[in-house]
py3Dmol code that shows the C-alpha trace and the ligand (Angstrom):
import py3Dmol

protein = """\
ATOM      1  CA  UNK A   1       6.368 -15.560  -9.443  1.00  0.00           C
ATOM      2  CA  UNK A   2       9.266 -14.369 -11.571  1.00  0.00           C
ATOM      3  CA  UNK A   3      10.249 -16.558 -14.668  1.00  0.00           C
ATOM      4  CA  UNK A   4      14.338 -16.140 -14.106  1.00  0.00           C
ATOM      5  CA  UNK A   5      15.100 -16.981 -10.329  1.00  0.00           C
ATOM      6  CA  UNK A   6      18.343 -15.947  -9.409  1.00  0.00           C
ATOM      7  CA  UNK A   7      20.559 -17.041  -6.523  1.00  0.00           C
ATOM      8  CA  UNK A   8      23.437 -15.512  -5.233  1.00  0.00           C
ATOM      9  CA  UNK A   9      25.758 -17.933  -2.642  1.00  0.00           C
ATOM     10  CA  UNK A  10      27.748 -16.190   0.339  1.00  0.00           C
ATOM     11  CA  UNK A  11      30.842 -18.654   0.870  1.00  0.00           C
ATOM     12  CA  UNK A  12      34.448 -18.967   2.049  1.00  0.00           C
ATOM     13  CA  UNK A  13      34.733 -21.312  -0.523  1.00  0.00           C
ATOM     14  CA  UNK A  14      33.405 -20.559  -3.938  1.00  0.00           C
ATOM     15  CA  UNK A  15      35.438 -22.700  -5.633  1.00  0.00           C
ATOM     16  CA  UNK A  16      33.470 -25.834  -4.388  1.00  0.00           C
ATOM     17  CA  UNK A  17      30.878 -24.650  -6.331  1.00  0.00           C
ATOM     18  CA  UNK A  18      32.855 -24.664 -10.075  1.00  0.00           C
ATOM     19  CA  UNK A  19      32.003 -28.228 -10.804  1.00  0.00           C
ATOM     20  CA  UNK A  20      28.757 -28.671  -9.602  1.00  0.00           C
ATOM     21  CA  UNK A  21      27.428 -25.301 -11.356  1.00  0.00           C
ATOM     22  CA  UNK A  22      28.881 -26.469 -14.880  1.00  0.00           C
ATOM     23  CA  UNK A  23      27.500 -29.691 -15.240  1.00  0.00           C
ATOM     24  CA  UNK A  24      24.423 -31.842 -15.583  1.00  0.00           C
ATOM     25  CA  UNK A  25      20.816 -30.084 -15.336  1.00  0.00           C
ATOM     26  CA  UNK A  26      21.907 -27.230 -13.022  1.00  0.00           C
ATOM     27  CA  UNK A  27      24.524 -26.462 -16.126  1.00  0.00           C
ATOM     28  CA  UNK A  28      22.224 -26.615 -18.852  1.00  0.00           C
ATOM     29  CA  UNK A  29      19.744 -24.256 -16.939  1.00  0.00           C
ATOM     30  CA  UNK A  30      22.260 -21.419 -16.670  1.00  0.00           C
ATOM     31  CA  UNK A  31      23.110 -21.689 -20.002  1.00  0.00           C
ATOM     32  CA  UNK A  32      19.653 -21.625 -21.103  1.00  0.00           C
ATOM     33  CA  UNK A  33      18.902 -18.508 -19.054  1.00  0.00           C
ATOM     34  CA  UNK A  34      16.500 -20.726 -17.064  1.00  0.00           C
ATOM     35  CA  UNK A  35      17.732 -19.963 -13.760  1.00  0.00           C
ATOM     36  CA  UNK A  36      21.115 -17.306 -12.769  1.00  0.00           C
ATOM     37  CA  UNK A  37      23.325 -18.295 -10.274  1.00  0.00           C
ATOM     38  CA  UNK A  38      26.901 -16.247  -8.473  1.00  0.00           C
ATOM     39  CA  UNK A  39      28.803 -16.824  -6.110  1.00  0.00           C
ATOM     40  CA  UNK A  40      30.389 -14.554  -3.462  1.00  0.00           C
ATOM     41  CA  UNK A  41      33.357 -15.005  -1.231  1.00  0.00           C
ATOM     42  CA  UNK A  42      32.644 -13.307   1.956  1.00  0.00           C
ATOM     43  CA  UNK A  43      36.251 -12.338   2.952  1.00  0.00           C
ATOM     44  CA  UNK A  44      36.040 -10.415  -0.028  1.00  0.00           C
ATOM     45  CA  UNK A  45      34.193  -7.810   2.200  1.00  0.00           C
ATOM     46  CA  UNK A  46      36.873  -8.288   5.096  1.00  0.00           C
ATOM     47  CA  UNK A  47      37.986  -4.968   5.592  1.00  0.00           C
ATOM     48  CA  UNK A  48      40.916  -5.701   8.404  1.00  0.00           C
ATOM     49  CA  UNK A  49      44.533  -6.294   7.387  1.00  0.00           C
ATOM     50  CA  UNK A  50      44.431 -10.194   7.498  1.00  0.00           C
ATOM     51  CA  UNK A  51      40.405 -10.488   5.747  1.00  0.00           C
ATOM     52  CA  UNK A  52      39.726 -12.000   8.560  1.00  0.00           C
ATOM     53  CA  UNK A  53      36.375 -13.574   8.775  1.00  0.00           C
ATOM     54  CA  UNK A  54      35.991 -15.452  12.056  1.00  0.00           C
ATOM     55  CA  UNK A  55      36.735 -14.814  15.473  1.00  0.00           C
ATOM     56  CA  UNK A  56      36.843 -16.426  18.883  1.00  0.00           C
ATOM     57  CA  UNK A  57      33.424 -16.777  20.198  1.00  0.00           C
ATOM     58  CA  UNK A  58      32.535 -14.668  23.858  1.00  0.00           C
ATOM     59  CA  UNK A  59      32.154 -16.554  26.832  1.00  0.00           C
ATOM     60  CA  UNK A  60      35.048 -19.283  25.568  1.00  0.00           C
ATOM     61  CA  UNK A  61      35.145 -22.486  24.211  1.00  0.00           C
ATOM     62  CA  UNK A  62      37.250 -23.984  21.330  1.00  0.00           C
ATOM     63  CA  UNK A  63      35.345 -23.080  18.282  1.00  0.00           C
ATOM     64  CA  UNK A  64      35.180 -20.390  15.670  1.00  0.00           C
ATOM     65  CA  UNK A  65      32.254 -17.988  14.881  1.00  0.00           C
ATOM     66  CA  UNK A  66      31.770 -15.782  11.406  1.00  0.00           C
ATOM     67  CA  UNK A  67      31.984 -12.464  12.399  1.00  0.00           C
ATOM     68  CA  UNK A  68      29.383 -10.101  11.710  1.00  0.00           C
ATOM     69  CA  UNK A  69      30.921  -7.372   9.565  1.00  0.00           C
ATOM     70  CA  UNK A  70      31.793  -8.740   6.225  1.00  0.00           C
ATOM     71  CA  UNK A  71      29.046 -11.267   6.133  1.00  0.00           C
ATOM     72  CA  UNK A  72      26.716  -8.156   7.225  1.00  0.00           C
ATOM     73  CA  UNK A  73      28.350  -6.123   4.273  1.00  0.00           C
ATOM     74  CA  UNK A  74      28.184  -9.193   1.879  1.00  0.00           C
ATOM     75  CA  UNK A  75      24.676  -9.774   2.006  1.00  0.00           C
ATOM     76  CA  UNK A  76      23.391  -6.241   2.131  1.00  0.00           C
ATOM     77  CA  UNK A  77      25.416  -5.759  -1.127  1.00  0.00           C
ATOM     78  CA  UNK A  78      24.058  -8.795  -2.721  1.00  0.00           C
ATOM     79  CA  UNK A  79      20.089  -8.372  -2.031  1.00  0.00           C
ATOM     80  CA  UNK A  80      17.953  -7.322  -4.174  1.00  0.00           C
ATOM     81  CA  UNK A  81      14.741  -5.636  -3.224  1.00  0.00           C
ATOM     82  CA  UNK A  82      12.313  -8.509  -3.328  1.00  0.00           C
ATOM     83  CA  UNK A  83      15.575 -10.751  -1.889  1.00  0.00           C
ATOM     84  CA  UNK A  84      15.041 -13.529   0.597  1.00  0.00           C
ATOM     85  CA  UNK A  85      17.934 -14.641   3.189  1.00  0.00           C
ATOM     86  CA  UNK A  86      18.448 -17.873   3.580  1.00  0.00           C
ATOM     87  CA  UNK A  87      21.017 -19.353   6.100  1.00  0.00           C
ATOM     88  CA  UNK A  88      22.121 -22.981   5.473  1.00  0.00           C
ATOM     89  CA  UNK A  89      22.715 -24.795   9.019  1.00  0.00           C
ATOM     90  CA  UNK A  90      21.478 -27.805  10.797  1.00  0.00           C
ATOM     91  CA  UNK A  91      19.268 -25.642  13.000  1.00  0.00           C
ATOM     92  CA  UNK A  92      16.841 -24.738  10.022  1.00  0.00           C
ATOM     93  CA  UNK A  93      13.616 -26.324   9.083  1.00  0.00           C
ATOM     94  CA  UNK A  94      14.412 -29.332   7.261  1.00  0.00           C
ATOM     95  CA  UNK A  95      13.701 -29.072   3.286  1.00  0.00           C
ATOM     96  CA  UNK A  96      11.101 -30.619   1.651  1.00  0.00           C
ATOM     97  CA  UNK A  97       9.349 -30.594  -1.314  1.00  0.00           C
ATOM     98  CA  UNK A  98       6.463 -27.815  -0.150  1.00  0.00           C
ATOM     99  CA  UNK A  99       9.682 -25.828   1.024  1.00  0.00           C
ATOM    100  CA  UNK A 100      10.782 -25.832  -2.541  1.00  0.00           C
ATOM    101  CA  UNK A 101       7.748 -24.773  -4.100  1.00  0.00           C
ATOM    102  CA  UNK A 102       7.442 -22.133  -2.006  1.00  0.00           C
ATOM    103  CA  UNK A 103      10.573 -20.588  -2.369  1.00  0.00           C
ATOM    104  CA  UNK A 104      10.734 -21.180  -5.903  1.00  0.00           C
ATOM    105  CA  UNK A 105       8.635 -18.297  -5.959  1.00  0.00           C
ATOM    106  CA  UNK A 106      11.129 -15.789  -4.737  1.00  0.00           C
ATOM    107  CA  UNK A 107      12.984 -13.812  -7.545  1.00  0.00           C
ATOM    108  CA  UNK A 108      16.227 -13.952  -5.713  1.00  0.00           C
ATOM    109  CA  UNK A 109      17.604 -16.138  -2.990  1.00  0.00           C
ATOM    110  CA  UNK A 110      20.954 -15.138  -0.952  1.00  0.00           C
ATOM    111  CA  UNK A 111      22.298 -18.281   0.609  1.00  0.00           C
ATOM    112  CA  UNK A 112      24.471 -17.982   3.263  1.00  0.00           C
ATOM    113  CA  UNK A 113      26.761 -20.504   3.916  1.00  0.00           C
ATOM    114  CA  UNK A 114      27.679 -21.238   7.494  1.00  0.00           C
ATOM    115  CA  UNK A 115      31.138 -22.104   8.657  1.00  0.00           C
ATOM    116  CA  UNK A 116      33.000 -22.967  11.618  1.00  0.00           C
ATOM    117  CA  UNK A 117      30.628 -22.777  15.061  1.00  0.00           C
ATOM    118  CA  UNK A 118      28.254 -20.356  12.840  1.00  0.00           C
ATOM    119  CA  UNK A 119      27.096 -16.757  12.283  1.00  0.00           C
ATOM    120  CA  UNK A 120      26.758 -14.098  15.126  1.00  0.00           C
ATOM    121  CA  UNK A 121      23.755 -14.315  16.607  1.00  0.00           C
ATOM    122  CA  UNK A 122      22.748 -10.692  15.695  1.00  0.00           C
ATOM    123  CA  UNK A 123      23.327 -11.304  11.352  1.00  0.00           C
ATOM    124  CA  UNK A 124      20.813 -14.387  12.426  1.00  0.00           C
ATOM    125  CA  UNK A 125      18.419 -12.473  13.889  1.00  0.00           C
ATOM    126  CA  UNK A 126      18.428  -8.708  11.767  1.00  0.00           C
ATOM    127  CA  UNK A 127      19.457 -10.130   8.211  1.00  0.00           C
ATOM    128  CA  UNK A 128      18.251 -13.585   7.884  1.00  0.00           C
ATOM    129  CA  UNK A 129      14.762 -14.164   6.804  1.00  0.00           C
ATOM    130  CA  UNK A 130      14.838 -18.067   6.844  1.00  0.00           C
ATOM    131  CA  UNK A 131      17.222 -20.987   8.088  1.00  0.00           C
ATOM    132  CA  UNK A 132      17.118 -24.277   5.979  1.00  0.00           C
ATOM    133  CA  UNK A 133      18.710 -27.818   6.851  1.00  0.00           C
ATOM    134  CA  UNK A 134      18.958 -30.492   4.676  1.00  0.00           C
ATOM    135  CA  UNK A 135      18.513 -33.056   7.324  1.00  0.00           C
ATOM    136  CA  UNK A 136      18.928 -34.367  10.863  1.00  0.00           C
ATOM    137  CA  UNK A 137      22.939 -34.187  10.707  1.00  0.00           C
ATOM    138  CA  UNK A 138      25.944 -32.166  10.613  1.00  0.00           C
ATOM    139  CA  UNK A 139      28.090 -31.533   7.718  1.00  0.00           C
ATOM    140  CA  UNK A 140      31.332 -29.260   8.025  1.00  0.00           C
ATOM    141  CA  UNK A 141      29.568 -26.120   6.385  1.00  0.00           C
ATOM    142  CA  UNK A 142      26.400 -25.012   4.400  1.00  0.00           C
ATOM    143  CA  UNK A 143      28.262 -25.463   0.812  1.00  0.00           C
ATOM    144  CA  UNK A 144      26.942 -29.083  -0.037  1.00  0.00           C
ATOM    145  CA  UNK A 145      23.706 -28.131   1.582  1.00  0.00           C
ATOM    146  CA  UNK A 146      23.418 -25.024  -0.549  1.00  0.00           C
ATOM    147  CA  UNK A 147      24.025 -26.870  -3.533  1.00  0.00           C
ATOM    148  CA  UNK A 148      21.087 -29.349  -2.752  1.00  0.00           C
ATOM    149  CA  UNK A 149      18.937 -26.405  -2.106  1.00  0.00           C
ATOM    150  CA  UNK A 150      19.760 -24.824  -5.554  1.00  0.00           C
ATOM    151  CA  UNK A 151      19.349 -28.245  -7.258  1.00  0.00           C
ATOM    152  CA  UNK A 152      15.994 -28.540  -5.671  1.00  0.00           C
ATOM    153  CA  UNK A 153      14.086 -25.233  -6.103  1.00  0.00           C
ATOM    154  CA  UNK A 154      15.850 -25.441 -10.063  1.00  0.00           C
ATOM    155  CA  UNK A 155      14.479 -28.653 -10.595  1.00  0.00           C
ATOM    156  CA  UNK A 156      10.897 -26.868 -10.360  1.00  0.00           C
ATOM    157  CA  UNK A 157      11.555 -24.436 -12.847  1.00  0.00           C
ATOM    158  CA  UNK A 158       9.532 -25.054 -16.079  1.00  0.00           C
ATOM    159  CA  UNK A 159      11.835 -26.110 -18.695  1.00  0.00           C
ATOM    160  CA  UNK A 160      14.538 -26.944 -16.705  1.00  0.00           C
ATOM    161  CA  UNK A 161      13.980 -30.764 -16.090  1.00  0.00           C
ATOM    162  CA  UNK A 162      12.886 -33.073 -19.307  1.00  0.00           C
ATOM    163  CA  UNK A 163       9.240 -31.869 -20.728  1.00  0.00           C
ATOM    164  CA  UNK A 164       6.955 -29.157 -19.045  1.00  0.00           C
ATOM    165  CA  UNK A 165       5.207 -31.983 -16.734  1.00  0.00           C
ATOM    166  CA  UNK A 166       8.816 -33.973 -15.758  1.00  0.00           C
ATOM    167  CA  UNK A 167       8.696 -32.737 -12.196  1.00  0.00           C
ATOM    168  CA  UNK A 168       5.205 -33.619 -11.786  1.00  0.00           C
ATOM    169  CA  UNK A 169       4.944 -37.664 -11.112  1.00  0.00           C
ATOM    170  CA  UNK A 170       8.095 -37.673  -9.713  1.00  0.00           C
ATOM    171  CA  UNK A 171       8.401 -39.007  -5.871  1.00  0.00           C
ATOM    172  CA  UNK A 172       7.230 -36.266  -3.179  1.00  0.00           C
ATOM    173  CA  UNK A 173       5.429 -33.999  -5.613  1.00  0.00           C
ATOM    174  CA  UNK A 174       2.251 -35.698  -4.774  1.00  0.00           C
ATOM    175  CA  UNK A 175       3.672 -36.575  -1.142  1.00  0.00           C
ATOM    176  CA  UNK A 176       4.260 -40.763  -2.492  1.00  0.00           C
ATOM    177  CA  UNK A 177       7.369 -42.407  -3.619  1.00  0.00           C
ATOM    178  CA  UNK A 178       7.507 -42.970  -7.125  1.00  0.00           C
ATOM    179  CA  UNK A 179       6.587 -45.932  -9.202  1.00  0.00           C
ATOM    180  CA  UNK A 180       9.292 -48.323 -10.459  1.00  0.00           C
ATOM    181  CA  UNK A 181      10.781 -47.867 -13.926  1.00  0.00           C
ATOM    182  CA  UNK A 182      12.014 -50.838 -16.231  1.00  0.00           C
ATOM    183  CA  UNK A 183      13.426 -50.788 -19.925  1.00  0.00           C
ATOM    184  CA  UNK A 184      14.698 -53.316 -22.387  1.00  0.00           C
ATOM    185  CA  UNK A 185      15.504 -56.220 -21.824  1.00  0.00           C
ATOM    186  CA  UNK A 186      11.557 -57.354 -21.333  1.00  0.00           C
ATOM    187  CA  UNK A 187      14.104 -60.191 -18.672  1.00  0.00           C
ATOM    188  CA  UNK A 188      16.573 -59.399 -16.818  1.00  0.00           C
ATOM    189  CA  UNK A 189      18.300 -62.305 -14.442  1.00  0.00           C
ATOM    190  CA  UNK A 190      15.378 -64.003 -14.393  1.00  0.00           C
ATOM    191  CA  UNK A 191      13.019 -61.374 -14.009  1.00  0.00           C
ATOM    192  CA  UNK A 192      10.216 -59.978 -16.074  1.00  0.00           C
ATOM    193  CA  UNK A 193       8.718 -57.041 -16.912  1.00  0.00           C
ATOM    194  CA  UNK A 194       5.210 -56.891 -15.153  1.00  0.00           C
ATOM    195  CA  UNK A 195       3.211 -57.730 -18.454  1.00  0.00           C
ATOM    196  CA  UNK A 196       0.343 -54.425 -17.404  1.00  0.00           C
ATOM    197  CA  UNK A 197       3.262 -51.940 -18.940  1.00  0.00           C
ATOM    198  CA  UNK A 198       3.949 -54.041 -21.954  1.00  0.00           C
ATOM    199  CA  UNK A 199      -0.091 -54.282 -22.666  1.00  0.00           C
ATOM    200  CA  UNK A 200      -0.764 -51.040 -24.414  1.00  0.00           C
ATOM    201  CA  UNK A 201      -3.420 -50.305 -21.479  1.00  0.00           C
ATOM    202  CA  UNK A 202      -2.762 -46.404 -20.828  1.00  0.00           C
ATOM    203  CA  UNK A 203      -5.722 -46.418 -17.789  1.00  0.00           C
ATOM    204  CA  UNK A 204      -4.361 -50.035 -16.363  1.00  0.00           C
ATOM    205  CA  UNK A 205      -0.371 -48.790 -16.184  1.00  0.00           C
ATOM    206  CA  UNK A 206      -1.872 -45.744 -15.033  1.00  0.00           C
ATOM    207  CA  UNK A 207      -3.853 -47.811 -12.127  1.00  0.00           C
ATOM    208  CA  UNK A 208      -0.757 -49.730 -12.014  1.00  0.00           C
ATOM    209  CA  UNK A 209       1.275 -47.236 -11.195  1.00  0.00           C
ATOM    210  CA  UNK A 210      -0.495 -45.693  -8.768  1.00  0.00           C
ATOM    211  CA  UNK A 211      -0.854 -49.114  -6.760  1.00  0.00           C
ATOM    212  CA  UNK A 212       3.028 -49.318  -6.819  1.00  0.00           C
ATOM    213  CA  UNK A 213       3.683 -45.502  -5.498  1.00  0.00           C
ATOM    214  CA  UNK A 214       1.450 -46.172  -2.475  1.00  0.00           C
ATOM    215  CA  UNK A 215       2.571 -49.492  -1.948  1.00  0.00           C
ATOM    216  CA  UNK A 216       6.274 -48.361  -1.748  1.00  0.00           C
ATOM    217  CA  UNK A 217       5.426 -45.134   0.355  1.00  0.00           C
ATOM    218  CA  UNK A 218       3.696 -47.193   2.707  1.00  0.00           C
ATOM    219  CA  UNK A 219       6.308 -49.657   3.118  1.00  0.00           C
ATOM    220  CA  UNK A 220       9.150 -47.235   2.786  1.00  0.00           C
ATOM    221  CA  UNK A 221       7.877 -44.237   3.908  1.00  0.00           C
ATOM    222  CA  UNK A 222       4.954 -44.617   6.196  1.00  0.00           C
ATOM    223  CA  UNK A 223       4.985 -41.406   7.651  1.00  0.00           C
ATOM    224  CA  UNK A 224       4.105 -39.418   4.239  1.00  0.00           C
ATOM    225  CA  UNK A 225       1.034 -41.428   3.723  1.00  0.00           C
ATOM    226  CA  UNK A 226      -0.050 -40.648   7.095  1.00  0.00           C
ATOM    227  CA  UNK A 227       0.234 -36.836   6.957  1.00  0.00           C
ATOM    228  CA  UNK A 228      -0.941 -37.416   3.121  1.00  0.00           C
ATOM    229  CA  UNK A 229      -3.987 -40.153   4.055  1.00  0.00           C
ATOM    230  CA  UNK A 230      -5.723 -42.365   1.454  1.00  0.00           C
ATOM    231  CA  UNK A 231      -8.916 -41.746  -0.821  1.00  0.00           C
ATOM    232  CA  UNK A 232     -11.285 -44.529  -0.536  1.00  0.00           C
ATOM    233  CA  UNK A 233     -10.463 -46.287  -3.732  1.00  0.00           C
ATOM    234  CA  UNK A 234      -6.767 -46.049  -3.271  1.00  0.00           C
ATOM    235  CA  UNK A 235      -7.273 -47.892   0.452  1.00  0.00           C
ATOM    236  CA  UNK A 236      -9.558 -50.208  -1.551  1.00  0.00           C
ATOM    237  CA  UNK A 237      -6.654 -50.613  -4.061  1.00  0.00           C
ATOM    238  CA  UNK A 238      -4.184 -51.424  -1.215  1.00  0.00           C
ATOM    239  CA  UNK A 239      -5.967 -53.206   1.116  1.00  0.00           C
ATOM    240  CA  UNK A 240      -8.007 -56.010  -0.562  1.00  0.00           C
ATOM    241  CA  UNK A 241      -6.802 -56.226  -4.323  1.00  0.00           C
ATOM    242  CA  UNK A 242      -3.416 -57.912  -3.816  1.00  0.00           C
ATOM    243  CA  UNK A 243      -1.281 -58.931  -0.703  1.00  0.00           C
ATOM    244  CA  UNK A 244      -0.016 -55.067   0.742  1.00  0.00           C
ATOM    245  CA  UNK A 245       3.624 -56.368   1.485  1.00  0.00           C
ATOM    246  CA  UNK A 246       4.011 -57.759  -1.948  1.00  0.00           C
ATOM    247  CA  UNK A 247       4.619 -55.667  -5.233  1.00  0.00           C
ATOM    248  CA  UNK A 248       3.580 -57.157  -8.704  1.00  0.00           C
ATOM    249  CA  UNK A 249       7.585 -56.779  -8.790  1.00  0.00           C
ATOM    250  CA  UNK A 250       9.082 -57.587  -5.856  1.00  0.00           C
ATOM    251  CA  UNK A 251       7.466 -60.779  -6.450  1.00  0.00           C
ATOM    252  CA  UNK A 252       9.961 -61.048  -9.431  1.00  0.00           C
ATOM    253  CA  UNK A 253       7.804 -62.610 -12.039  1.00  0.00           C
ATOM    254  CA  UNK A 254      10.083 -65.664 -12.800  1.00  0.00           C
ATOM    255  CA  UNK A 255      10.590 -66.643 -16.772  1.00  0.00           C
ATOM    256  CA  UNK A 256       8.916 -69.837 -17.751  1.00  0.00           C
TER     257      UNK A 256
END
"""
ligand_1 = """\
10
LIG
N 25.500 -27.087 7.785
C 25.982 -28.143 8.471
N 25.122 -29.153 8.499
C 24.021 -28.730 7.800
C 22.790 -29.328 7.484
N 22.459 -30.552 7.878
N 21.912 -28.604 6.764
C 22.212 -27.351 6.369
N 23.364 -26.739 6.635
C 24.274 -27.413 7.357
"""
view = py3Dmol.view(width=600, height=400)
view.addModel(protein, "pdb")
view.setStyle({"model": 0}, {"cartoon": {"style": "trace"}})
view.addModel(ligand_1, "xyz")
view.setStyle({"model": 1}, {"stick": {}})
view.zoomTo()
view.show()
C-alpha cells in the first residue's frame, strides 16, 4: 500500500471541484502531503475545431454520449503504471466502507466523471477497470459522486482524520452505527446525560457503548447486523439486559 495516494479527476467541469478541494479535512490533507489530488478537463484533449466532447448517440434517441477520443486520450495520459480506472455512474457497485478500504490501497485512482447519457461503450469496456455508484439514484453527472469517493478513501488515510485510531470506532468500520455522543451541558431541555459516561468507568462506557451501536444498527439499520451477525454476549447484551426498542437515551432520562 503506498503512503501518498494520489487521484487524478477526468471532468467537464473542474471548477466544481475548487471549493470542495480547499477546505475542511480533504484541504488540510493536501496541504499536509497526506493525500495529492488534480483535476483534468477532458475537452482539453478535444482535438476537433469546436473541443467537442459529446455526440449524438447511434441508433437515436434524445440524449448525449461522451465520445471516445478525448476521454480515451485523457485517461491514457493521466495513468500511472500501477493506476486504477474508476468510472463514477449509477450503474457501478454501490460504495461502501470495504470498497474504500480496498481501494485505498491503490497508489493512484483516475476518476472519470460521467456526463450526459454516459461514456461509449468501448472506453467502458477497454479502459475502465471499475464502475462505482454512490447509491440507488441519479444525479446529473459523476462530479458530486467523485467528490464523496475522494472524501471517503481520504478519510482512511492515517493522519488524515483526528488521531491515528479516529477512523476506527466510527459507524461502518466495524459494520454498526455508531454510539451517541453528548457534551456539556450534563442537561439539556430536560434531558440528561446517561450517568455510565459521567462515572469514570472506562470498561462500563466501553460496554455501554457497544450496547448503543448495536441497538441503533438494529433498529436503524437491520440489514448490516444481519450480514454482520451477533457474538453470543452481544445477543445476550441486546436481548435480555434492557428492553431492545429502548436506548438508555431515547428514554431521555428526565431531571429530578
Ligand atoms: N452519476 C449519476 N448518478 C450517479 C450515482 N448515483 N453514482 C455515481 N455516479 C453517478
Amino acid at each position: 500500500m503506498s503512503d501518498v495516494i494520489r487521484f487524478d479527476i477526468l471532468t467537464l467541469f473542474p471548477e466544481m471541484f475548487v471549493g470542495t478541494l480547499q477546505h475542511g479535512v480533504l484541504g488540510r490533507a493536501r496541504a499536509a502531503g497526506l493525500v495529492d489530488v488534480a483535476t483534468h478537463d477532458i475537452r482539453s484533449w478535444s482535438t476537433d475545431r469546436n473541443k467537442s466532447v459529446d455526440d449524438y448517440a447511434f441508433g437515436g434517441g434524445s440524449g448525449m454520449v461522451m465520445k471516445p477520443e478525448p476521454l480515451s486520450a485523457a485517461i491514457e495520459s493521466c495513468r500511472q503504471e500501477h493506476g486504477w480506472v474508476v468510472l463514477m455512474t449509477p450503474q457501478g457497485g454501490v460504495l461502501n466502507h470495504a470498497m474504500a478500504l480496498e481501494l485505498r490501497r491503490k497508489s493512484q485512482l483516475v476518476i472519470i466523471c460521467g456526463r450526459y447519457e454516459g461514456v461509449d461503450e468501448r472506453v467502458r469496456t477497454q479502459l475502465v477497470d471499475e464502475q462505482i455508484s454512490i447509491g440507488d439514484y441519479v444525479l446529473t453527472g459523476g462530479e458530486l459522486p467523485a467528490l464523496v469517493l475522494i472524501e471517503t478513501i481520504s478519510r482512511l488515510v492515517p493522519g488524515v482524520v483526528g488521531g491515528h485510531n479516529a477512523t476506527v470506532n466510527e459507524s461502518h468500520s466495524n459494520s454498526l452505527l455508531e454510539h451517541p455522543h453528548f457534551t456539556r451541558p450534563r442537561e439539556f431541555r430536560g434531558c440528561r446525560v446517561p450517568e455510565v459516561l459521567l462515572s469514570g468507568d472506562h470498561l462500563a462506557i466501553r460496554r455501554w457503548r457497544h450496547l448503543e451501536s448495536l441497538r441503533r444498527t438494529l433498529l436503524a439499520r437491520p440489514d448490516l447486523l444481519k450480514r454482520r451477525g451477533l457474538e453470543s454476549v452481544e445477543s445476550e447484551w441486546l436481548w435480555n439486559e434492557e428492553p431492545v426498542a429502548m436506548s438508555t437515551f431515547d428514554g431521555c432520562q428526565p431531571s429530578v
